[in-house]
C-alpha positions as CSV (number, residue, x, y, z in Angstrom):
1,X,56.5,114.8,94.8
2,X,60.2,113.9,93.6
3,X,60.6,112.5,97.4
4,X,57.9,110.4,97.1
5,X,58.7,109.1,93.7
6,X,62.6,108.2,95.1
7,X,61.1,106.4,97.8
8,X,58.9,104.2,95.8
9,X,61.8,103.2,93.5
10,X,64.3,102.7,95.8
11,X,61.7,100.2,98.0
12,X,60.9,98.9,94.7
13,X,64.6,98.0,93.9
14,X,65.1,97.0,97.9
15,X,62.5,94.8,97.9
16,X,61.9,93.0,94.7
17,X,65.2,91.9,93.1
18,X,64.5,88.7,92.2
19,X,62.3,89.6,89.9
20,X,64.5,91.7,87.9
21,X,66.2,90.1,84.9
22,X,68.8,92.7,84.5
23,X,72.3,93.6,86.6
24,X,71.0,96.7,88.3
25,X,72.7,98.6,91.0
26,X,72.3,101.4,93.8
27,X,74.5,103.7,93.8
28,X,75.4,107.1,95.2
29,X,77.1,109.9,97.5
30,X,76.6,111.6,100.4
31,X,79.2,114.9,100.8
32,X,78.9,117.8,103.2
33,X,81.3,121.0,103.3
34,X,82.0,124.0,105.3
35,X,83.5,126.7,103.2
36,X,85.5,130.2,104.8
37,X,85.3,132.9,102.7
38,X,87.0,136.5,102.9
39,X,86.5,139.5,101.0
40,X,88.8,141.3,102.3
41,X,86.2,143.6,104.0
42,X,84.4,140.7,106.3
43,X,84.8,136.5,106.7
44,X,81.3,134.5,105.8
45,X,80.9,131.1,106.4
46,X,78.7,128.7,104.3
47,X,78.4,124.9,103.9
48,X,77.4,123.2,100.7
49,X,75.7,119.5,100.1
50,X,76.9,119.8,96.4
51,X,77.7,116.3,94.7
52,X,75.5,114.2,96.7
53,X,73.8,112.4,94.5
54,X,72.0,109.2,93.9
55,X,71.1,106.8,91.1
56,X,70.5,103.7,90.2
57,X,72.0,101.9,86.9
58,X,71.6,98.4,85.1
59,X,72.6,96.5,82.3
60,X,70.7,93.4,80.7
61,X,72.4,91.1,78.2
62,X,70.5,91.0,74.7
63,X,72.8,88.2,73.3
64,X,75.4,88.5,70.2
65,X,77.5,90.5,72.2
66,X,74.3,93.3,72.9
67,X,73.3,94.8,75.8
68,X,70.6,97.2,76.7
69,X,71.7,99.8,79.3
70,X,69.9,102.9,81.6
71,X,70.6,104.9,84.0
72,X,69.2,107.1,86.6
73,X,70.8,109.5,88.6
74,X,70.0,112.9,90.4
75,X,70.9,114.7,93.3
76,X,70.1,116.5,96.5
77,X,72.8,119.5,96.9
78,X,73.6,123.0,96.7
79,X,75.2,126.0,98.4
80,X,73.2,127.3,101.4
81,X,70.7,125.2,101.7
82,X,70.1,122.3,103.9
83,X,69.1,118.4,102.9
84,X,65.9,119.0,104.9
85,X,65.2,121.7,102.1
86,X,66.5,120.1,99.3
87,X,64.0,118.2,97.2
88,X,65.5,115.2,94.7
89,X,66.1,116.2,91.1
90,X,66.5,113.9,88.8
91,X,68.8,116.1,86.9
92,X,72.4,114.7,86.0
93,X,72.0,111.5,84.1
94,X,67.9,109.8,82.5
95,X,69.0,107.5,79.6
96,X,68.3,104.0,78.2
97,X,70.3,103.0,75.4
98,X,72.0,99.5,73.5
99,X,75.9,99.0,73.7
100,X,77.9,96.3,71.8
101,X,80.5,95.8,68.6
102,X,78.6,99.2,67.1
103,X,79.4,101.2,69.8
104,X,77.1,102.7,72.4
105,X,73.7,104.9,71.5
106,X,72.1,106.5,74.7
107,X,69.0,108.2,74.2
108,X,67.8,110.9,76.9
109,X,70.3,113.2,79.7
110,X,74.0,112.6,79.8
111,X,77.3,114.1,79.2
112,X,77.6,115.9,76.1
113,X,80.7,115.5,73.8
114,X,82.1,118.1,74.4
115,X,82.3,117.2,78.6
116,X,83.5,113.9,77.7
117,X,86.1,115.5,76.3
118,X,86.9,117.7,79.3
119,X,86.2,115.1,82.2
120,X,90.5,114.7,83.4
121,X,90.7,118.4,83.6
122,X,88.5,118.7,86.0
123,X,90.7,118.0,89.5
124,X,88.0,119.5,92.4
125,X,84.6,118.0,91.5
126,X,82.1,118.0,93.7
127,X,83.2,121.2,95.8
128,X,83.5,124.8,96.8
129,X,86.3,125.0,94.5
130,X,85.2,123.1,91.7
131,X,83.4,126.4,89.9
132,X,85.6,128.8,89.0
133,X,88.6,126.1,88.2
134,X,87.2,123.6,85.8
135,X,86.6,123.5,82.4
136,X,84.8,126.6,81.2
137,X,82.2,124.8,79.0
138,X,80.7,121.9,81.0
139,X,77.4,120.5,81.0
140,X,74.6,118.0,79.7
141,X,72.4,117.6,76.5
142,X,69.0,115.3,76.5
143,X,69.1,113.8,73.2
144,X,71.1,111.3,71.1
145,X,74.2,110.4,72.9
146,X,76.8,107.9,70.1
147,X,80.3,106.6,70.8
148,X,81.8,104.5,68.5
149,X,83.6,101.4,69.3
150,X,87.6,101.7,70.0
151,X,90.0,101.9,67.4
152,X,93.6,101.3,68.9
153,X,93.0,104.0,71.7
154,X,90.7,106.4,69.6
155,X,86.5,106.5,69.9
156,X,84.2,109.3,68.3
157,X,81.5,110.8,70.2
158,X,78.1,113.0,69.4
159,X,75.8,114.8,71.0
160,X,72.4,116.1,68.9
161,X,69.6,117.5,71.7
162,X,66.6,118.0,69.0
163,X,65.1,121.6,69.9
164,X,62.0,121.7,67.4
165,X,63.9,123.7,65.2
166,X,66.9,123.2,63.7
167,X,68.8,126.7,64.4
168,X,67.8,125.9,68.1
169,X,69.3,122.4,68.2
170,X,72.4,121.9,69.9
171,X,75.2,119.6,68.5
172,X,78.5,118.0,70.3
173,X,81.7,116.3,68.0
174,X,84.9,115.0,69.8
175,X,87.8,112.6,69.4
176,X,89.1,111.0,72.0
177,X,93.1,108.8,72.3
178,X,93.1,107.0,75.3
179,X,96.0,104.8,75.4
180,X,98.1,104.0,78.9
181,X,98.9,106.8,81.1
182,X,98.5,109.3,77.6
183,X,94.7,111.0,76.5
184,X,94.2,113.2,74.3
185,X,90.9,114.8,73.2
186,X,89.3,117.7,71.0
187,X,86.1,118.6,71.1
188,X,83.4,121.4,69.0
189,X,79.9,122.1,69.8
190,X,77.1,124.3,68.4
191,X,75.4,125.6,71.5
192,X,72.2,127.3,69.9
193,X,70.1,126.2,73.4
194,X,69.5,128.3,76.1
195,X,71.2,127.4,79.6
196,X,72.5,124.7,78.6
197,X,75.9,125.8,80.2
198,X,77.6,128.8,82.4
199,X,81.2,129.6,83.3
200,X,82.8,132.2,85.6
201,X,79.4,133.9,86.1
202,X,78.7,134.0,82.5
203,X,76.0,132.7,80.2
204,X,76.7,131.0,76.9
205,X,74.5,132.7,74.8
206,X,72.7,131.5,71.8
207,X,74.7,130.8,68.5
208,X,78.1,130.1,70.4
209,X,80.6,127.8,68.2
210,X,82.8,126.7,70.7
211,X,85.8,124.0,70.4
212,X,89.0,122.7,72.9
213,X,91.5,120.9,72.8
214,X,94.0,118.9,75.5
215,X,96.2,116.5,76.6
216,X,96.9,114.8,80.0
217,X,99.4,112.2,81.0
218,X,99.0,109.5,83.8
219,X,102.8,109.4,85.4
220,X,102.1,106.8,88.1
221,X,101.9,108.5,91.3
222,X,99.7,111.3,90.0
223,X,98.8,113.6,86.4
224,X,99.0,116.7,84.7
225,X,96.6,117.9,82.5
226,X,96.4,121.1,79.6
227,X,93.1,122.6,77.7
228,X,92.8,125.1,75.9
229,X,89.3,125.7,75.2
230,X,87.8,128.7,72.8
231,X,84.7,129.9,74.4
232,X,82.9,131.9,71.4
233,X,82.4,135.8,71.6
234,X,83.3,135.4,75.5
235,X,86.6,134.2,76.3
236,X,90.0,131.7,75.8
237,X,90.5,129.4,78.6
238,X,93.4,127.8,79.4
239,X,93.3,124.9,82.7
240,X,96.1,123.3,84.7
241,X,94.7,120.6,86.7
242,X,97.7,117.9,89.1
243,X,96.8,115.4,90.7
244,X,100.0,113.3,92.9
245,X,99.2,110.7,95.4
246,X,101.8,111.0,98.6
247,X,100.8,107.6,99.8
248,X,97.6,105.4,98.9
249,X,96.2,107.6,101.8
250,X,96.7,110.7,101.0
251,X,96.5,112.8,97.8
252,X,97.2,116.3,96.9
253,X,95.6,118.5,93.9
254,X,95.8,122.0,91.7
255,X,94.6,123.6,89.6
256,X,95.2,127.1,88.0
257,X,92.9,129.0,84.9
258,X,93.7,131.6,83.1
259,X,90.8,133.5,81.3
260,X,91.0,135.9,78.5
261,X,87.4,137.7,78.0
262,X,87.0,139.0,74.4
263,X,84.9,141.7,76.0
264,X,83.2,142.9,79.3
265,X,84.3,144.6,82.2
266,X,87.0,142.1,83.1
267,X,89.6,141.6,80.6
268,X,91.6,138.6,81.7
269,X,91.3,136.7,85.3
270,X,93.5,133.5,86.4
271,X,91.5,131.5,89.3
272,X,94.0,128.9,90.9
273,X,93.6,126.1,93.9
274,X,95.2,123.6,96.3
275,X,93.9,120.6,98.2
276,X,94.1,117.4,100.8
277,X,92.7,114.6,100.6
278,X,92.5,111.6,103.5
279,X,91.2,108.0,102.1
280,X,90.0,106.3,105.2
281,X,88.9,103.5,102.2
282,X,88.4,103.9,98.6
283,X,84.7,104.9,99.6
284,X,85.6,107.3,102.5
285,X,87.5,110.4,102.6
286,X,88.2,114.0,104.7
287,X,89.5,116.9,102.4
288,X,90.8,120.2,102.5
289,X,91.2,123.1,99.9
290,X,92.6,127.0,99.3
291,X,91.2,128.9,96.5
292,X,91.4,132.0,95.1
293,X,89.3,133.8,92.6
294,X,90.7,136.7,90.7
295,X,87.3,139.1,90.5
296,X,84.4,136.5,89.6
297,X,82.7,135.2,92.5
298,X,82.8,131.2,93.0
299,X,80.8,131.0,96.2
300,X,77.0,132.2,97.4
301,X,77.0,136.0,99.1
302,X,80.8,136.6,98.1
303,X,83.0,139.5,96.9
304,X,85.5,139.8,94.3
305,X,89.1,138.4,94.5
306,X,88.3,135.6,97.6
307,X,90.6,133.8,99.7
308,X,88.4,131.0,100.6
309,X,89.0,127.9,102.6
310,X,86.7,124.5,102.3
311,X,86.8,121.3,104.6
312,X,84.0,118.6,103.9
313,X,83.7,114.7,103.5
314,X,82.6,112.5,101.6
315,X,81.4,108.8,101.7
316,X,80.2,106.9,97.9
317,X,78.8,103.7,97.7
């Protein structure tokens, strides 16, 4: 059924854009990756379509300075499984909202505060890697979605996802500096919802107060990045994301975490990683990346403490 309701909206926006009064666009991904993993004990192979996505987003102008805004955006991948099994889920990004000298208010699925907050820290999206190395809270809310307007550098976001009751609810505050090659950002959320997010293998549960805060600095040829983030009643997370660009073809990355578990059978874990990347264009590009994770399995059928090796590509449009 979701394959069937793609298809009618993307021949829909193929074949009928001069009716439409707003600037809407296609847009999307298509990745594919072959992971190594070893256990110590045995070498498994798997392959992941994870971050290919697509969506399509538009903008109409309201006048005095308004505009109303949507997006929709969804994807296709996972670990282990194929496209040809893969059905589309509209599951990342459903909003319409208004933008102008207010600010922006999105109503429906985005980004919560909080992951706003946490979006430079994350340095291997969209692969093998990515899980057990980015930010430990990290998700989406459907609900009401405000930014205000910059101030000099500094905007204000929040996050409310209504639940029916209030002690379900879950709520999303940051602050945000972005100025030049400096941001800065700190973040606290009330995550009272169920599933809303997971990191390192373990569920947020119900009732967690969690906040972060971090800093990351834009040097030129690359960055660095530093969060600290206070996960409630399971652990403090610290991240190291770099970035440095070689030449405008070639890029590397890293990333190292350090977990301290306030309770469980683990009591503290540090997860770290390395990559390549190859820009054939700004759309098109080969990578590599070594990762290793200290007891907490990243990767579909694996052990504790993994070497693992993952070589994909990726074209966007």
């Amino acid at each position: 059924m979701n394959k069937k309701l793609l298809a009618v909206a993307v021949a829909a926006f193929v074949a009928a854009p001069a009716i439409a009064t707003a600037d809407t666009t296609l847009f999307g991904q298509v990745k594919y990756e072959v992971g190594a993993i070893e256990d110590g004990n045995d070498r498994n192979l798997v392959h992941s379509t994870e971050g290919t996505r697509l969506g399509v987003r538009g903008a109409e102008d309201l006048g005095g300075g308004m505009q109303g805004i949507f997006r929709l955006q969804g994807n296709f991948g996972g670990k282990n499984t194929s496209f040809a099994n893969q059905n589309y889920s509209m599951n990342e990004e459903a909003w319409v909202g208004l933008q102008g000298d207010f600010g922006r208010v999105l109503l429906g699925r985005s980004d919560s505060a909080m992951k706003l907050a946490s979006l430079p820290f994350r340095a291997f999206t969209d692969t093998l890697a990515d899980l057990n190395n980015r930010p430990f809270s990290w998700g989406r809310a459907e609900g009401v979605h405000y930014t205000t307007p910059s101030f000099n550098g500094l905007t204000v976001s929040a996050t409310v996802e209504p639940m029916g009751v209030k002690a379900k609810s879950y709520y999303a505050l940051n602050a945000i500096y972005k100025q030049g090659p400096i941001f800065v950002s700190a973040a606290v959320e009330d995550a009272n919802s169920l599933g809303l997010f997971q990191g390192g293998g373990k569920q947020i549960v119900p009732g967690n107060t969690n906040w972060q805060i971090g800093g990351s600095y834009d040097f030129g040829a690359g960055t660095v990045g530093l969060l600290y983030q206070d996960i409630d009643d399971i652990a403090d997370v610290v991240t190291l994301p770099v970035t440095f660009k070689v030449t405008p073809q070639v890029s590397l990355r890293a990333a190292v975490q350090y977990r301290d578990f306030d309770n469980g059978p683990v009591d503290d874990l540090t997860n770290f990683a390395v990559g390549a990347s190859y820009h054939f264009s700004n759309r098109t590009e080969v990578f590599a990346n070594v990762w290793y994770d200290d007891e907490v399995s990243s990767t579909f059928g694996g052990a504790e403490e993994e070497t693992q090796l993952g070589i994909g590509l990726r074209h966007s449009f």
